[in-house]
C-alpha positions as CSV (number, residue, x, y, z in Angstrom):
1,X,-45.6,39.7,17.6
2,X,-43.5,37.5,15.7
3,X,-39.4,37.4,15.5
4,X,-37.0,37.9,13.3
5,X,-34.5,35.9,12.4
6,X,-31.1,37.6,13.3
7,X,-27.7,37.5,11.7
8,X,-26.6,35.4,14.7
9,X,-29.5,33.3,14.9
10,X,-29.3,32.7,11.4
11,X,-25.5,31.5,11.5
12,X,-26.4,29.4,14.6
13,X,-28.8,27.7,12.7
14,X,-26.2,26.8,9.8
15,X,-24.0,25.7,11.9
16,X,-26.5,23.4,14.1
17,X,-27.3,22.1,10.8
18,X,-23.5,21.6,9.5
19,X,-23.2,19.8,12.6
20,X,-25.7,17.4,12.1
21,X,-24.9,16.9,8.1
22,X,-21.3,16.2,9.4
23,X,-22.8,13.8,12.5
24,X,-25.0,11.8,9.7
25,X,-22.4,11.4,6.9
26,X,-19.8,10.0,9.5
27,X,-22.4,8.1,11.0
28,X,-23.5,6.7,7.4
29,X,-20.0,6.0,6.5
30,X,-19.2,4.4,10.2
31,X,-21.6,1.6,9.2
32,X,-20.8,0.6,6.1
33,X,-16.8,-0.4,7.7
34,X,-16.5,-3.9,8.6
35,X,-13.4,-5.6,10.3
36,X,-12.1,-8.6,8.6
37,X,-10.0,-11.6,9.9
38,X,-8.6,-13.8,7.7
39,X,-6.8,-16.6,9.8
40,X,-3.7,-14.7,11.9
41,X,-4.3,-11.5,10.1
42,X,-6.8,-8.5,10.5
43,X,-7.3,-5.8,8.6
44,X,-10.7,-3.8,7.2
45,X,-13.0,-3.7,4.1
46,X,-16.1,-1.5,3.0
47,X,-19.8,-2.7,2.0
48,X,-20.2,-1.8,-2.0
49,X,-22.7,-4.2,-3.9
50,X,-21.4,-2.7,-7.5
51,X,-23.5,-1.1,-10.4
52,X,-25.8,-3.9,-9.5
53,X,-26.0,-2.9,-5.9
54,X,-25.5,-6.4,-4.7
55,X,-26.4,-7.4,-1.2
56,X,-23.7,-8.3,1.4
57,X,-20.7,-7.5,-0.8
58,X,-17.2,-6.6,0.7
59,X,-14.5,-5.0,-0.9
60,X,-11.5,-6.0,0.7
61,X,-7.7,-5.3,-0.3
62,X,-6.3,-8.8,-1.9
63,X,-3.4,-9.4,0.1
64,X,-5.3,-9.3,3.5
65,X,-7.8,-12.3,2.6
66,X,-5.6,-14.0,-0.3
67,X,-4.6,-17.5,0.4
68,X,-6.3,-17.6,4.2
69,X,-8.6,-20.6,4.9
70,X,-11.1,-18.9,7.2
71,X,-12.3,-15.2,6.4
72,X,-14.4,-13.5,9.1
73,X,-15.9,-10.0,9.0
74,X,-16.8,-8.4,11.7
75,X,-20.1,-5.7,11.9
76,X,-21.6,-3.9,15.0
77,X,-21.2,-6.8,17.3
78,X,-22.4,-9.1,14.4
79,X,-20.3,-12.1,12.3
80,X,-20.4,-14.0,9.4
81,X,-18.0,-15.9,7.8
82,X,-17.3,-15.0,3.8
83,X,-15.9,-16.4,0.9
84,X,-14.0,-14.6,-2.0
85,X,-16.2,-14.0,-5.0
86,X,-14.1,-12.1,-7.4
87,X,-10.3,-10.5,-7.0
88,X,-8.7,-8.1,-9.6
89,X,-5.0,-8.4,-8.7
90,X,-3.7,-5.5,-11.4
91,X,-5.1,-3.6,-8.4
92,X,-4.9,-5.6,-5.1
93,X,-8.8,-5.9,-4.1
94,X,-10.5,-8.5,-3.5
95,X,-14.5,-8.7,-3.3
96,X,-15.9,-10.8,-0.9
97,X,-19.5,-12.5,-0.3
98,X,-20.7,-12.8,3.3
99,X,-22.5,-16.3,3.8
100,X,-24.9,-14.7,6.4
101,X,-26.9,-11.8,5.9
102,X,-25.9,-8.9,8.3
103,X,-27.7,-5.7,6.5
104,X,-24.9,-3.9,6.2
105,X,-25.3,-0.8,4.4
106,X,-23.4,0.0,0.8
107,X,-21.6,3.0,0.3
108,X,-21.6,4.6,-3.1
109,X,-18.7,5.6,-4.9
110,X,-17.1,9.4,-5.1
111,X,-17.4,10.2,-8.6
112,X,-14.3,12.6,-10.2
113,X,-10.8,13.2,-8.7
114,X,-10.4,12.7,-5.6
115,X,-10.4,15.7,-2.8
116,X,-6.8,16.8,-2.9
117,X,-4.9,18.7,-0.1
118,X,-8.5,18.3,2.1
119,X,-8.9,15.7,5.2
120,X,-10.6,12.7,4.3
121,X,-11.6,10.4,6.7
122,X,-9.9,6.5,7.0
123,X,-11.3,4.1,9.5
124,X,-9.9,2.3,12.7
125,X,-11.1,0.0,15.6
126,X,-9.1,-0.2,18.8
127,X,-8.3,-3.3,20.5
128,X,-11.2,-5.2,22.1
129,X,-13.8,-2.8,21.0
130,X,-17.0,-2.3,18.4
131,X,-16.3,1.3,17.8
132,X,-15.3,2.7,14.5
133,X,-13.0,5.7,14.7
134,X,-12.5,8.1,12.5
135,X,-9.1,9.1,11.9
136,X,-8.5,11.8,9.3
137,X,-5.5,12.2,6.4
138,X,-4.5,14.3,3.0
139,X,-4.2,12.8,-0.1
140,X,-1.3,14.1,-2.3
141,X,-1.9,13.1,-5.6
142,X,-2.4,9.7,-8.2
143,X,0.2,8.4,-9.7
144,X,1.3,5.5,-10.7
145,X,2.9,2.7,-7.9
146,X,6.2,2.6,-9.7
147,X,6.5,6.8,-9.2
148,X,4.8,6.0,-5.4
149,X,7.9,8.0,-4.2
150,X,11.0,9.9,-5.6
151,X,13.1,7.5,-3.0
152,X,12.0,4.5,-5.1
153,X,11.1,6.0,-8.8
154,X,14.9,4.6,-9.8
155,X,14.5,1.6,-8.0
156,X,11.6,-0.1,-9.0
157,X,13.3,-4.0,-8.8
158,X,13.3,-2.8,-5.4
159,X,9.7,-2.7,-4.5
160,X,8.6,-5.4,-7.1
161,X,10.4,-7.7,-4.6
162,X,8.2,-6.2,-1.7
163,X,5.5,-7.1,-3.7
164,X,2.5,-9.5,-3.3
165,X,2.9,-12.8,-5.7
166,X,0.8,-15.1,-7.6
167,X,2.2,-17.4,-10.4
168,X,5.0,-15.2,-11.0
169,X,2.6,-12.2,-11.1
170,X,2.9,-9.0,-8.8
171,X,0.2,-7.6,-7.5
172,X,-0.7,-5.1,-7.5
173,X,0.9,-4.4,-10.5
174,X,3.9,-1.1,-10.9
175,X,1.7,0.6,-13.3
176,X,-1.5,0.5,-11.5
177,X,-3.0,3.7,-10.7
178,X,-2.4,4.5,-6.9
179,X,-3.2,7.5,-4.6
180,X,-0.2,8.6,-2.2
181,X,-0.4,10.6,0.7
182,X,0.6,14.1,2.4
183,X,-0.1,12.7,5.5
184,X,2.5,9.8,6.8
185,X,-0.3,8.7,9.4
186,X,-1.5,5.4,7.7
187,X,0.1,2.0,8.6
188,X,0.1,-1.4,6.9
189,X,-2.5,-2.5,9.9
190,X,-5.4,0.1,8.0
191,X,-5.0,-2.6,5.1
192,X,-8.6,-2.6,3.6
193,X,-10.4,0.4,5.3
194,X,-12.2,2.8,2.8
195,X,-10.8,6.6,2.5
196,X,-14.3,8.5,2.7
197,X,-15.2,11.9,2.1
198,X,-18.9,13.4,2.1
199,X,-19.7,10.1,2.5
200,X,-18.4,8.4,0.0
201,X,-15.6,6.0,-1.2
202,X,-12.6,7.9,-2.6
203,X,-9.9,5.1,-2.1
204,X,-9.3,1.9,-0.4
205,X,-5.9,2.0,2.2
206,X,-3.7,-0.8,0.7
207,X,0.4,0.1,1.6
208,X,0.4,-3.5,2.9
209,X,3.4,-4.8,1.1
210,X,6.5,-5.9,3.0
211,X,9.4,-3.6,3.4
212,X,10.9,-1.5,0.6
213,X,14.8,-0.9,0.8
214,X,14.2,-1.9,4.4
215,X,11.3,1.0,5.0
216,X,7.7,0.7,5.3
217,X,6.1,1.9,2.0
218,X,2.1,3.2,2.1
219,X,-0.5,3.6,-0.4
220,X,-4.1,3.6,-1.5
221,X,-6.1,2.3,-4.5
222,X,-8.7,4.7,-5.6
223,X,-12.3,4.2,-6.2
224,X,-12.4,3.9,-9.9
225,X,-10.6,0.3,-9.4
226,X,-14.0,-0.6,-7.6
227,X,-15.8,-0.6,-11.0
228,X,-12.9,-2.5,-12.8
229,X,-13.0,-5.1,-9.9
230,X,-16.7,-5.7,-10.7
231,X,-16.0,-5.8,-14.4
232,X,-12.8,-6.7,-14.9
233,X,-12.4,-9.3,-12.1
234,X,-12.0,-12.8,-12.3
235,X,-12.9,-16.0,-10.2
236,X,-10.7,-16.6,-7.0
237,X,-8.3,-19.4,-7.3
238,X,-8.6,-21.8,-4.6
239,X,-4.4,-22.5,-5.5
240,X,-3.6,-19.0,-4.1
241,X,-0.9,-18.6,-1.9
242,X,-1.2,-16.1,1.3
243,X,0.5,-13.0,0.3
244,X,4.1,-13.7,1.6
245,X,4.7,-16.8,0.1
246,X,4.2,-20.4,1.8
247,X,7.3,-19.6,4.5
248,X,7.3,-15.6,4.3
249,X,5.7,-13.8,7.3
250,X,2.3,-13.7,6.7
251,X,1.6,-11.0,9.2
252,X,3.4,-8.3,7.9
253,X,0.8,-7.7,5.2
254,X,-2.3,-6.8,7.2
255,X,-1.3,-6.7,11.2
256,X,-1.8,-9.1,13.9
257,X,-4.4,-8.5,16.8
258,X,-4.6,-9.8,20.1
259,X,-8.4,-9.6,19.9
260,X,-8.7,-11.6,16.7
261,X,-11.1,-14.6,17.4
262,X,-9.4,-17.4,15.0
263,X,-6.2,-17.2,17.1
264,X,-5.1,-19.5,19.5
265,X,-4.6,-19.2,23.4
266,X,-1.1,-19.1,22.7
267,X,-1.2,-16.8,19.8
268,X,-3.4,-14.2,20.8
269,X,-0.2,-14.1,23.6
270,X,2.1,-13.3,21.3
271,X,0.0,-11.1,19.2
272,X,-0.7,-8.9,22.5
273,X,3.7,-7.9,22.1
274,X,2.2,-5.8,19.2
275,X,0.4,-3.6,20.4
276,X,0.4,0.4,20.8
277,X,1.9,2.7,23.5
278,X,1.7,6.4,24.0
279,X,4.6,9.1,25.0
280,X,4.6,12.5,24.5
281,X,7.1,14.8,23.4
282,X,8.4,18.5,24.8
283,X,5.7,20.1,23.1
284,X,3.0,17.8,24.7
285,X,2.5,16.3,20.8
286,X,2.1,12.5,21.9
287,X,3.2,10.0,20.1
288,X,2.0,6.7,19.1
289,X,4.5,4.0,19.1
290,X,2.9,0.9,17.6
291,X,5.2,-2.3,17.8
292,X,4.4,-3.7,14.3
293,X,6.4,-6.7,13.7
294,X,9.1,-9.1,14.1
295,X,11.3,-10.9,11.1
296,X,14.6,-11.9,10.5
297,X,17.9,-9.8,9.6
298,X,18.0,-12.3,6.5
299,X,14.4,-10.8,5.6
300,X,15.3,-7.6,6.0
301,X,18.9,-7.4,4.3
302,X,17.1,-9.1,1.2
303,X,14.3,-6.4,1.0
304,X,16.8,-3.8,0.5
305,X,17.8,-1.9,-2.4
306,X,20.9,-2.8,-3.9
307,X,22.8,0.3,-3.3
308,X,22.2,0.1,0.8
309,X,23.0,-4.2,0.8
310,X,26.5,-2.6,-0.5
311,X,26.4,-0.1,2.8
312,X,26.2,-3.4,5.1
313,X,28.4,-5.1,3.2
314,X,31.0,-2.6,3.5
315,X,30.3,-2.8,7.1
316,X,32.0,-5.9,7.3
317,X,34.1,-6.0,4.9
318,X,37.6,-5.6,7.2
319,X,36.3,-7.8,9.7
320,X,38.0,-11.2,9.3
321,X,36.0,-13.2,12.0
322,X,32.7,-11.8,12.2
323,X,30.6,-12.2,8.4
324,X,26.6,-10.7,7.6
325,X,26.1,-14.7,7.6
326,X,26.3,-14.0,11.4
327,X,23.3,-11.6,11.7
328,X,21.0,-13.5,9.2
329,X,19.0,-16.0,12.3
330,X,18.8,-12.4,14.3
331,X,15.6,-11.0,14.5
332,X,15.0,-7.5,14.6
333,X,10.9,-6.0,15.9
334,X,9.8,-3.0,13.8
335,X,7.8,-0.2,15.4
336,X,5.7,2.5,13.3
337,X,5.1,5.9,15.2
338,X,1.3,7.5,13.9
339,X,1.7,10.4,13.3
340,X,5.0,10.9,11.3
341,X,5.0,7.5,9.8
342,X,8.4,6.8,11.9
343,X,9.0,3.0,11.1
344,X,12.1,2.1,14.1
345,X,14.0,-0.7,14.0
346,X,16.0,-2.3,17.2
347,X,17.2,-5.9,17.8
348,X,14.9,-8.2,19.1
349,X,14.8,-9.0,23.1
350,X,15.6,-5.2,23.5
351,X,13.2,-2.7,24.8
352,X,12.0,0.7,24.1
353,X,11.8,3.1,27.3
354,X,11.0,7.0,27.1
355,X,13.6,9.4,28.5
356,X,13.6,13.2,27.9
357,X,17.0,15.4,27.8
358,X,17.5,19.1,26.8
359,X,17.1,17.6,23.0
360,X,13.7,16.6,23.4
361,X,11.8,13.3,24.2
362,X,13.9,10.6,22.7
363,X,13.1,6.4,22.9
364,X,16.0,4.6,23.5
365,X,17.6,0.7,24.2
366,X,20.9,-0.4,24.9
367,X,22.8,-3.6,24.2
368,X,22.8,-6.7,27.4
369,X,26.0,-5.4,28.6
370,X,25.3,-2.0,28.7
371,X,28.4,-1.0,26.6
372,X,25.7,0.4,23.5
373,X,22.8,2.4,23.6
374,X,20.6,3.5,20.6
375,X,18.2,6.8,20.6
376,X,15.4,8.1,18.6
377,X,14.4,11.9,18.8
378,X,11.2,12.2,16.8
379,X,9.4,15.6,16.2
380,X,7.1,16.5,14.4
381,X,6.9,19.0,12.1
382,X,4.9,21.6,9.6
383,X,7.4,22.1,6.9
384,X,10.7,21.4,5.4
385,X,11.6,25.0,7.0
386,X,10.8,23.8,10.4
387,X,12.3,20.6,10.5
388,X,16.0,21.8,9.2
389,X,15.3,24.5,12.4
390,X,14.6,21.3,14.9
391,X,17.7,19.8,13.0
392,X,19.8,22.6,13.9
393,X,18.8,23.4,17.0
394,X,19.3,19.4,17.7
395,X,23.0,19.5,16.0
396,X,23.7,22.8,18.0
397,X,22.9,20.9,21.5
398,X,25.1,17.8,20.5
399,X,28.0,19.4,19.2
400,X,28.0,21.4,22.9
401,X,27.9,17.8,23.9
402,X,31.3,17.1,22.8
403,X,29.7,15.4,19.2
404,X,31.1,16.8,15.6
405,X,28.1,16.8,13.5
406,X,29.1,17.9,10.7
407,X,28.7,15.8,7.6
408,X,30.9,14.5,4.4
409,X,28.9,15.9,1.5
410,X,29.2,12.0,0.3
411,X,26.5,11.3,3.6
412,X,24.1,13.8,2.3
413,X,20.9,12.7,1.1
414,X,18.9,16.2,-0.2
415,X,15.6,15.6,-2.1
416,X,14.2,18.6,0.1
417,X,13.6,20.3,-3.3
418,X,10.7,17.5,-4.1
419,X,7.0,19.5,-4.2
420,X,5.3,16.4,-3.2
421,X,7.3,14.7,-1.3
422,X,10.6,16.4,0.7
423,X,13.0,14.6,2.1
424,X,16.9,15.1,4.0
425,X,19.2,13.4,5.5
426,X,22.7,13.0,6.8
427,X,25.3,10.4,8.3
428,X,27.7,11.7,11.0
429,X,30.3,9.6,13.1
430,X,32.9,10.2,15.6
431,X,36.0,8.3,17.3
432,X,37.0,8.8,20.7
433,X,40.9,8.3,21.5
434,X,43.0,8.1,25.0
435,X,46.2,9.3,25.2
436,X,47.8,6.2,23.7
437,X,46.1,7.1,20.4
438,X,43.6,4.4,20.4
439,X,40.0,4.1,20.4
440,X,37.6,4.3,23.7
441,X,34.4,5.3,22.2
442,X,32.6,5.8,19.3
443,X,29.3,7.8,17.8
444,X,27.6,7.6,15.2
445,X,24.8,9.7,14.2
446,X,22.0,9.6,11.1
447,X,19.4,12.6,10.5
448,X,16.4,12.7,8.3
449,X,14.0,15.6,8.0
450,X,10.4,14.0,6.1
451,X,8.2,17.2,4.8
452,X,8.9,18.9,8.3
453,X,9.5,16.1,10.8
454,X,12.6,15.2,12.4
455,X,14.2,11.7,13.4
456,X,17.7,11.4,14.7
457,X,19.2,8.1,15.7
458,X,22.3,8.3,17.6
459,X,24.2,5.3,18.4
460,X,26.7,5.4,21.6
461,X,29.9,3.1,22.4
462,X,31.1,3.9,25.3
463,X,33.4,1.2,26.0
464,X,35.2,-0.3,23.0
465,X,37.3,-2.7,25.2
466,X,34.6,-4.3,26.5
467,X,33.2,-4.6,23.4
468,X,36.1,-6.3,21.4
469,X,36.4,-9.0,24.4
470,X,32.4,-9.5,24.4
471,X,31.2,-11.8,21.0
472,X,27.9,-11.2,22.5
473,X,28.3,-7.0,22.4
474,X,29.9,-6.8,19.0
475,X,27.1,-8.6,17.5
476,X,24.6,-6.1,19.2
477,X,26.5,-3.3,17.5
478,X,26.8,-4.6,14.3
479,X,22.8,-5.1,14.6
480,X,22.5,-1.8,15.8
481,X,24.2,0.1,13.0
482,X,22.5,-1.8,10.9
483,X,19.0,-1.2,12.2
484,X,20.2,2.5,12.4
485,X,20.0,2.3,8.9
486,X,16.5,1.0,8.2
487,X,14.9,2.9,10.4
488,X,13.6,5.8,8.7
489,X,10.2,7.7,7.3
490,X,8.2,5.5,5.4
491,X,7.8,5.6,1.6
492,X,4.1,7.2,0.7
């Protein structure tokens, strides 16, 4: 007697079979990924031989192989060393020719617009492992780099300084065709790694440049620049500088790793300060706190927009012996949380701890004397409606603290209206007096809200007389309050 195929059976079937379409589509993109070091740096590239369907072809993003001496891609437990074949700098990418054979397979390219709104896969290997892991995002829309975000559309000389250079030539250039995202979760250490979807290539990650208005600022290149690198592209010069400049930092670009093979004993040290931790929040959301970099305030205060130098300026403007010449030889380390695209800035030779209050989970440091302390809340969030609730409900438990949080309308920043890309924030402050009428403590306060998640940064004083007989503790707050105000969502 033979058996029919039931509704149920049936729909197990489809989905056995979805299961396994989804298993060999990952699993075809997964080995077509290669990891690339290119002397300090690391980042990621994709196998793609072209129209021609070359063998052991690389596409790379420019900036993370441009200027290095010794390139090395990594694949399944496999090396060879590469050269650069071809670079098309309008759009950042680089194509580069392995000098052993290692098989890997090509992916195609996605042909029409790209997958808006649905997760698309992007690519990552964790420290001192082979594995690929998938890590999923949204794309928003493609635009062009100049219109990357309404925080930058009216400040284009800012970003053209963050900018990659080459004979007086940015790259990639402010008209080149770019894909942001709805998802804040890449970082400038993705540099190179393919955005796949069914398969195939839709984009390349690329947001490697160096700060914009002091903020990290994200973006990908999409597959149509593939064909124009092929075409279009033209012989690498062996005169190119790394992307940074001769003196600039040179790791900022593509991210350092502890595990990359061309560093030194001492170097690979260093690089292991950068690496990731994990916390989690009041909801049980965990955050990933990835310790990115370390540069100077000079570095910093120059890749600002014009506007916000004038904010630090003004900082100092009534103070008759201490000058912004005095921060420039500070460093400051920059930290990116995952999943909100949080970039956090705090002066170097300070650390980060975890500590939950009724606010939430909140990362803080405090100055060498103990007289300043700094806190991040981060939260995430679904929607601009959900992050002006967290807001509130976060302003409602301060103010029964004993903080006034409300704002001048002068330290209101509302772009919440945006449809691609919300954003809010305010700037609140406080003064503590004694009886005598003069000052004991201070608090200052900064808010942003980023398409539905939170950051608050809150910076405490809670003894001004020490500070104003400690150089050493006024310096730490001036760096603080400046940090305070570079730390922020990133630009995507």
């Amino acid at each position: 007697m033979k058996k029919l195929i039931t509704p149920r059976t049936l729909s197990a079937c489809l989905l056995i079979v979805s299961m396994m379409f989804i298993h060999l589509t990952l699993t075809a993109q997964q080995n077509s990924v290669v990891q690339i070091h290119a002397d300090k740096g690391s980042g990621y590239g994709v196998a793609y031989g072209g129209p021609q369907n070359l063998p052991d072809r690389i596409v790379t993003a420019l900036h993370v192989v441009a200027g290095k001496s010794t390139i090395l891609v990594m694949w399944q437990g496999k090396q060879s060393y590469a050269s650069i074949e071809k670079i098309y700098k309008a759009s950042d990418l680089a194509l580069l020719k392995l000098h052993t054979p290692l098989g890997i397979p090509p992916l195609a390219l996605y042909s029409g617009n790209p997958p808006w709104d649905t997760n698309v896969q992007f690519w990552e290997i964790p420290l001192n492992t082979r594995q690929l892991t998938p890590k999923t995002t949204v794309l928003e829309e493609q635009t062009s780099l100049s219109r990357i975000s309404p925080r930058v559309a009216n400040s284009s000389g800012g970003l053209t300084k963050a900018l990659c250079q080459d004979g007086g030539q940015y790259y990639p250039g402010m008209t080149a065709e770019v894909i942001n995202f709805k998802e804040p979760n890449i970082r400038k250490a993705h540099s190179g790694s393919p955005l796949t979807y069914n398969g195939k290539i839709v984009g390349l990650v690329d947001g490697g440049a160096n700060l914009v208005g002091g903020k990290s600022c994200v973006w990908a290149i999409p597959s149509e620049s593939f064909l124009r690198l092929y075409s279009q592209g033209t012989p690498y010069p062996g005169s190119m500088q790394a992307c940074g400049g001769a003196s600039g930092n040179q790791y900022m670009f593509s991210g350092m790793r502890s595990d990359n093979p061309l560093l030194s004993e001492e170097e690979r040290y260093q690089a292991s300060d950068f690496e990731s931790s994990s916390i989690s929040n009041m909801e049980g959301m965990n955050l990933e706190i990835y310790h990115d970099y370390r540069m100077s305030f000079e570095e910093l205060y120059l890749s600002m927009f014009e506007e916000d130098q004038h904010y630090i300026d003004d900082i100092f403007e009534s103070e008759d012996d201490y000058t912004l010449d005095n921060l420039y030889n500070s460093s400051v380390d920059i930290y990116t949380e995952g999943s909100t695209g949080v970039t956090l800035m705090v002066p170097s030779n300070t650390y980060l701890t975890a500590n939950r209050n009724e606010y939430g989970t909140y990362l803080g440091t405090t100055s060498p004397g103990g007289s300043i302390s700094m806190h991040f809340y981060i939260s995430p969030g679904y929607d601009m409606s959900q992050g002006m609730q967290t807001m509130e409900n976060f302003k409602y438990g301060m103010q029964q603290a004993g903080y006034n949080m409300t704002p001048h309308p002068d330290d209101i920043e509302d772009y919440s209206y945006d449809d691609y890309n919300p954003y809010y924030s305010e700037f609140v402050s406080q003064e503590f007096y004694n009886e005598y009428n003069e000052v004991v403590a201070d608090f200052t306060g900064e808010i942003m809200i980023n398409d539905g998640d939170f950051l608050a940064i809150v910076i405490l004083v809670s003894d001004w007389d020490r500070l104003e007989n400690d150089p050493n503790e006024l310096h730490f707050l001036y760096l603080m309050e400046s940090c305070a105000q570079f730390s922020d969502f990133a630009y995507y």
